[in-house]
C-alpha positions in Angstrom: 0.0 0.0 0.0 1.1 3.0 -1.0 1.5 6.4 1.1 -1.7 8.1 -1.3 -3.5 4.7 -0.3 -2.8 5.3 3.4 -3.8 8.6 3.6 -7.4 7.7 1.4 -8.1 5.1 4.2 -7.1 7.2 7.3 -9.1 9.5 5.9 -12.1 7.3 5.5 -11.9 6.1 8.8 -11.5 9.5 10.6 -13.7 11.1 8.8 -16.5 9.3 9.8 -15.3 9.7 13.6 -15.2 13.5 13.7 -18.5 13.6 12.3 -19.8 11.4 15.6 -18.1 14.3 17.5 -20.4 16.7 19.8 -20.9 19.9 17.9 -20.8 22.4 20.4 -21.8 26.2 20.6 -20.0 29.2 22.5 -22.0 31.9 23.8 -20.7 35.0 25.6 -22.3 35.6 29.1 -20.0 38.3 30.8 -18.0 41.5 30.2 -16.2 41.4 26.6 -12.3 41.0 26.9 -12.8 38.4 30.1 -13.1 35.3 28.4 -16.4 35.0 29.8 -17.7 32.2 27.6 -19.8 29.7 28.3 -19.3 26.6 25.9 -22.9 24.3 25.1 -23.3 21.0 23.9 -25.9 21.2 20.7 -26.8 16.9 21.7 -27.5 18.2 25.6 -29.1 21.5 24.1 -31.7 19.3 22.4 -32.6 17.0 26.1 -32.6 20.2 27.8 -35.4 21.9 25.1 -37.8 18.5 26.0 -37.1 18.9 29.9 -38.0 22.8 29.3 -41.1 23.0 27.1 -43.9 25.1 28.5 -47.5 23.9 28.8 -50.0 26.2 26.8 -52.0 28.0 29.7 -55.4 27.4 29.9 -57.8 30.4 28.4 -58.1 33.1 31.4 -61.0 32.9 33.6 -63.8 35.3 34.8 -61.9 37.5 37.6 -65.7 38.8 38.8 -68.0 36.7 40.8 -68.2 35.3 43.9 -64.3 34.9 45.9 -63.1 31.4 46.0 -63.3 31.6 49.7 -67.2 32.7 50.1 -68.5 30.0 47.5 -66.4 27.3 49.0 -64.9 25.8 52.3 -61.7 25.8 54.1 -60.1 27.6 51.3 -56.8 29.6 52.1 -53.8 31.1 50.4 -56.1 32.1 47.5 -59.6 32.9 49.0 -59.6 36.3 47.4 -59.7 34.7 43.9 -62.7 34.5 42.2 -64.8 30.9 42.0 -63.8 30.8 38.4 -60.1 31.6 38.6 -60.1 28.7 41.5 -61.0 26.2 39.0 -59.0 26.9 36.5 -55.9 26.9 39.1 -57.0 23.4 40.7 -57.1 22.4 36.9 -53.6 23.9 35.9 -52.1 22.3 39.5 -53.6 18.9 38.6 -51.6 18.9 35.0 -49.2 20.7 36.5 -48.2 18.2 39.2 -50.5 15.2 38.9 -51.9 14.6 35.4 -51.9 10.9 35.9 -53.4 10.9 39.3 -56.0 13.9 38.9 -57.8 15.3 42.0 -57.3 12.6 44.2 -53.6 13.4 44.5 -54.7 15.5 47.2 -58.3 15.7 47.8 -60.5 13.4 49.1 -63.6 13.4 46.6 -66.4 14.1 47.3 -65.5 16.1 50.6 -63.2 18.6 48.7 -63.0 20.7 52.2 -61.2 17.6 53.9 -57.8 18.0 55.2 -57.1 14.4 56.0 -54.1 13.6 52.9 -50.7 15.3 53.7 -50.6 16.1 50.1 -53.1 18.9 50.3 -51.4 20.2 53.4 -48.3 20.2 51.6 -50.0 21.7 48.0 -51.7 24.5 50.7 -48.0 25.5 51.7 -46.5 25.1 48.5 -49.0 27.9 46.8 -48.1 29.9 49.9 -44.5 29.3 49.1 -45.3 30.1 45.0 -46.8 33.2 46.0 -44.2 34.3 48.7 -41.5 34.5 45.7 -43.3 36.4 43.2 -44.2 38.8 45.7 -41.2 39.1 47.7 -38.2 37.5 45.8 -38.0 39.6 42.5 -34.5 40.7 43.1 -33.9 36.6 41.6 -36.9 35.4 40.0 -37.6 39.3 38.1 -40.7 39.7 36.7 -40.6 36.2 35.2 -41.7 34.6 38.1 -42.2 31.0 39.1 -45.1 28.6 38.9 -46.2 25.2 39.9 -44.3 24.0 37.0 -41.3 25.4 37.6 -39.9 22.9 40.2 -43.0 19.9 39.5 -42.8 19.8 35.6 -45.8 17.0 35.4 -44.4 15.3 38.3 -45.6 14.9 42.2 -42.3 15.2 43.5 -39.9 17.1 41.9 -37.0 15.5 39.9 -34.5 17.6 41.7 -34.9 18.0 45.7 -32.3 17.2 48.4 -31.8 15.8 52.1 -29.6 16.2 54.9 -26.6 13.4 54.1 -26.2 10.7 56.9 -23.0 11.1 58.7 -21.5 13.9 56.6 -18.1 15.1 57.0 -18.6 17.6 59.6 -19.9 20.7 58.1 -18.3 23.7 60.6 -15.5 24.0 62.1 -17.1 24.8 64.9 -18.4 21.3 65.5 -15.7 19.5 64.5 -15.1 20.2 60.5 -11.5 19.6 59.6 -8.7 21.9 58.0 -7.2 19.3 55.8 -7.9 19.0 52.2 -8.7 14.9 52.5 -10.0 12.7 54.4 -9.1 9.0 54.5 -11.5 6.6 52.8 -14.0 8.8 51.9 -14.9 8.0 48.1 -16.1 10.8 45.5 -19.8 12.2 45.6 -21.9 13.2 42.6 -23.0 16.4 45.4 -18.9 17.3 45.6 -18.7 17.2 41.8 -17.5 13.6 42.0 -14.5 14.9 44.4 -14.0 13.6 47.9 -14.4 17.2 49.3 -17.2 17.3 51.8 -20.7 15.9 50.9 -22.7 18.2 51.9 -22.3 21.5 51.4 -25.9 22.6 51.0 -26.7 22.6 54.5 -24.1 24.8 55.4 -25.2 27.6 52.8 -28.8 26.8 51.9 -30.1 25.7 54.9 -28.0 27.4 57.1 -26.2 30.7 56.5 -22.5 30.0 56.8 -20.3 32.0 54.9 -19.4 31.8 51.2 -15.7 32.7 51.1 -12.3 31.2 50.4 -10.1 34.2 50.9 -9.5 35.6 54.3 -9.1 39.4 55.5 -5.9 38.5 57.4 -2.4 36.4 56.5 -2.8 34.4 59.6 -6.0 32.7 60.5 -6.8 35.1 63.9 -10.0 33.5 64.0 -11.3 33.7 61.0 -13.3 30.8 59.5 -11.8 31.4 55.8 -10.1 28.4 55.7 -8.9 25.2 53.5 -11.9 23.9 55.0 -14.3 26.5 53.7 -12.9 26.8 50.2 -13.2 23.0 49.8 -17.2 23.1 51.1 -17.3 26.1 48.5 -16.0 24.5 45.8 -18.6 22.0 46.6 -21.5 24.3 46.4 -20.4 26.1 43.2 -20.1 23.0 41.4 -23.5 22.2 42.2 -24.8 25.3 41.1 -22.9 25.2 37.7 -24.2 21.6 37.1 -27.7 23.1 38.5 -27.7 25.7 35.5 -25.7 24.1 32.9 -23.2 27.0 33.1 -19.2 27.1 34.3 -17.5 29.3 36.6 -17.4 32.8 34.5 -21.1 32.9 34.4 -20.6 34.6 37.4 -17.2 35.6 38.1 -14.7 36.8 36.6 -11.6 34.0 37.0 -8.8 36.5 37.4 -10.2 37.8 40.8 -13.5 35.4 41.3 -13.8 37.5 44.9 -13.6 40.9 42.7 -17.4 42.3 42.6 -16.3 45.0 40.6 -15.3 42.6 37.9 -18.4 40.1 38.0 -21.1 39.4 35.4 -24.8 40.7 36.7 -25.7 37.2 37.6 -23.4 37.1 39.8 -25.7 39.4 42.0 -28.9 37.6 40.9 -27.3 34.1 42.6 -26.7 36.1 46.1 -30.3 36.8 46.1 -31.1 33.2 45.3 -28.9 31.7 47.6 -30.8 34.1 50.2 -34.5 32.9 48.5 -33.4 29.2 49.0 -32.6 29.8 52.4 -35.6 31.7 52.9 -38.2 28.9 50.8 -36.2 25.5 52.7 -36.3 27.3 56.6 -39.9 29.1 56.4 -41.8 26.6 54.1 -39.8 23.0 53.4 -38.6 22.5 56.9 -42.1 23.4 58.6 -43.7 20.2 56.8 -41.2 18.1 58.8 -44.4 16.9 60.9 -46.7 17.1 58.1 -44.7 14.7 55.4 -44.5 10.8 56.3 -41.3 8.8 56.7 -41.3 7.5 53.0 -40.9 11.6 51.9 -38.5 11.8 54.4 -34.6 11.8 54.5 -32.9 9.1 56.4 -32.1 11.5 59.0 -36.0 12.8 59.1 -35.7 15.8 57.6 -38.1 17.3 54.8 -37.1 17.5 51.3 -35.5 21.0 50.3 -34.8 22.5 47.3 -31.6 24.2 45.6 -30.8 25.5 42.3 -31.4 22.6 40.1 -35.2 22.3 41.5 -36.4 25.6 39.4 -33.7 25.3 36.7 -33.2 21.4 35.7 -30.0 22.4 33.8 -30.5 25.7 32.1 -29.3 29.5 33.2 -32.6 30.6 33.3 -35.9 28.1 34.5 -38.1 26.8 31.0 -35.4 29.4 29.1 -37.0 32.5 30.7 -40.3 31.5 29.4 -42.8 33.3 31.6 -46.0 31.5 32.4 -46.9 34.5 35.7 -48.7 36.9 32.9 -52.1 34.5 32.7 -51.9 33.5 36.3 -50.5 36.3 38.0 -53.7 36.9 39.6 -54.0 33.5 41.3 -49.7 33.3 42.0 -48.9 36.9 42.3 -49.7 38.4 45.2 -48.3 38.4 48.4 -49.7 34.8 50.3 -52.6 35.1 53.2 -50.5 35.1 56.3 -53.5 33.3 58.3 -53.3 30.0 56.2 -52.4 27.5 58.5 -48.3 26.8 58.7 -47.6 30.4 57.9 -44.8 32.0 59.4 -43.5 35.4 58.8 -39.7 35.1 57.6 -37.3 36.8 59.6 -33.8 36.8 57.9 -30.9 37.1 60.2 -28.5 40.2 59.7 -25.7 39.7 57.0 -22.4 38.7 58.4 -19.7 41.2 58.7 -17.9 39.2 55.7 -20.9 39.7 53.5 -21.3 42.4 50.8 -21.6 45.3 52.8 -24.6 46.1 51.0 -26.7 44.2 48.8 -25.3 43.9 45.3 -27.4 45.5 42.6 -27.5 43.9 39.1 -25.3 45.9 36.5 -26.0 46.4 33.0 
């Protein structure tokens, strides 16, 4: 064989390869002159579009009329909606959450006022929750708002909640969390990004409200918590949010200086208010159904599910692409929820730590 001969059959084998090769897409998020791309696969692009398709609304119903909460019983949250704009939520919820189990899922037919299924307790706090965000949590969700769909997408449970892990690696110094880097026998987790950094991060900053930081104010550690220890449990939670969006580092930062403010992308300050929401929804709405949920919904320590990035966005910067469903139910989702609906409970967030942003950041751009 000859070296033209050679070169015609390399090139019909290789050929062939490349063409099996992802095609991918780049896309630039931040400031020009930064780098700040973001790099997309067009085969994940395509499962991504299925997970994210909207559901056409149903047609808008009659906001006149008797309220929801004179015609029928033990209605809360949205009383003040008329009897028309309650069926056609109850409708929406039921293909929303449960299309293959209907009604049912939560009521107990024909007694509709009937309290006796945890599910409708939960679906009660959960449209308390829905409305609690759109009212009070535009600094994240903008004027896009959330819906039912958002987190359930035609399932009961979402795809994408998260428990407390059993016998984590200690997650504070304070009660015991280590300074080293490893830890003998402790094998990669899908939650550290497949490292064997600690597993759970998200109680530490979406549960509770430890700090965020890897660099420390001063060169020795003079009591300061900045430490190997944090950096690893923050490397942790940024992986998970750049797997919960689809996105890499310099969506948010820029990776010269990724503490630098001054040099971050405007999502960078939409996250701080959503790691703040998260906090907010899993404290004040998730973790008072601890009674209410039984132990097959629970973790194996006995906690309630909670939610985190991936619940609303599934893989994509921006929940159903930005696709807004509040405009035909922003009536019904809206407002700010009825604070005498049973479980409600104003929130109270506690002051920002002396390391936090000494204000809240504001969106550039």
């Amino acid at each position: 064989m000859n070296s033209r001969q050679t070169m015609l059959l390399c090139a019909l084998v290789v050929i062939p390869l490349l063409g099996a090769c992802h095609r991918t897409q780049a896309v630039q998020r931040g400031y020009r002159g930064q780098d700040s791309i973001e790099i997309y696969s067009e085969s994940t692009l395509r499962k991504l579009d299925e997970i994210n398709k909207v559901p056409k609304p149903l047609k808008a119903a009659n906001p006149e009329g008797p309220r929801a909460g004179e015609f029928y019983g033990n209605i809360h949250v949205v009383e003040n909606i008329s009897k028309s704009q309650l069926a056609r939520l109850m409708l929406s919820i039921k293909t929303w959450v449960a299309p293959e189990q209907g009604c049912n899922y939560c009521h107990n037919a024909p007694d509709y006022t009937n309290d006796d299924k945890y599910t409708k307790v939960v679906a009660r706090r959960m449209l308390a929750m829905t409305r609690h965000i759109n009212s009070t949590w535009t600094q994240h969700v903008g004027k896009t708002g959330v819906t039912c769909f958002t987190c359930h997408r035609g399932q009961p449970v979402p795809a994408k909640i998260w428990y407390q892990a059993p016998n984590a690696w200690p997650n504070s110094v304070a009660t015991g969390g280590s300074f080293f880097v490893t830890k003998p026998g402790r094998p990669p987790t899908p939650t550290a990004h497949n490292t064997t950094y600690p597993t759970d991060p998200l109680t530490d900053y979406l549960l509770h409200d430890d700090n965020i930081r890897v660099v420390g104010p001063t060169a020795l550690q003079s009591g300061n918590r900045r430490s190997i220890y944090q950096a690893q449990n923050t490397y942790s939670l940024m992986m998970v949010m750049a797997e919960s969006l689809g996105v890499n580092c310099t969506f948010c930062h820029y990776t010269g200086a990724f503490y630098n403010w001054d040099m971050s992308t405007p999502q960078r300050a939409t996250a701080w208010y959503g790691i703040r929401m998260v906090r907010d929804l899993n404290n004040n709405y998730m973790d008072s159904l601890t009674n209410v949920f039984p132990a097959n919904r629970k973790g194996v320590e006995g906690d309630s599910p909670k939610i985190y990035c991936a619940t609303c966005h599934q893989g994509v910067y921006k929940p159903l692409y930005g696709v807004s469903m509040m405009p035909t139910f922003k009536t019904e989702l809206g407002g700010p929820p009825i604070t005498t609906a049973p479980l409600m409970a104003p929130y109270n967030p506690p002051p920002d730590s002396a390391d936090a942003p000494e204000a809240a950041p504001t969106k550039k751009g």
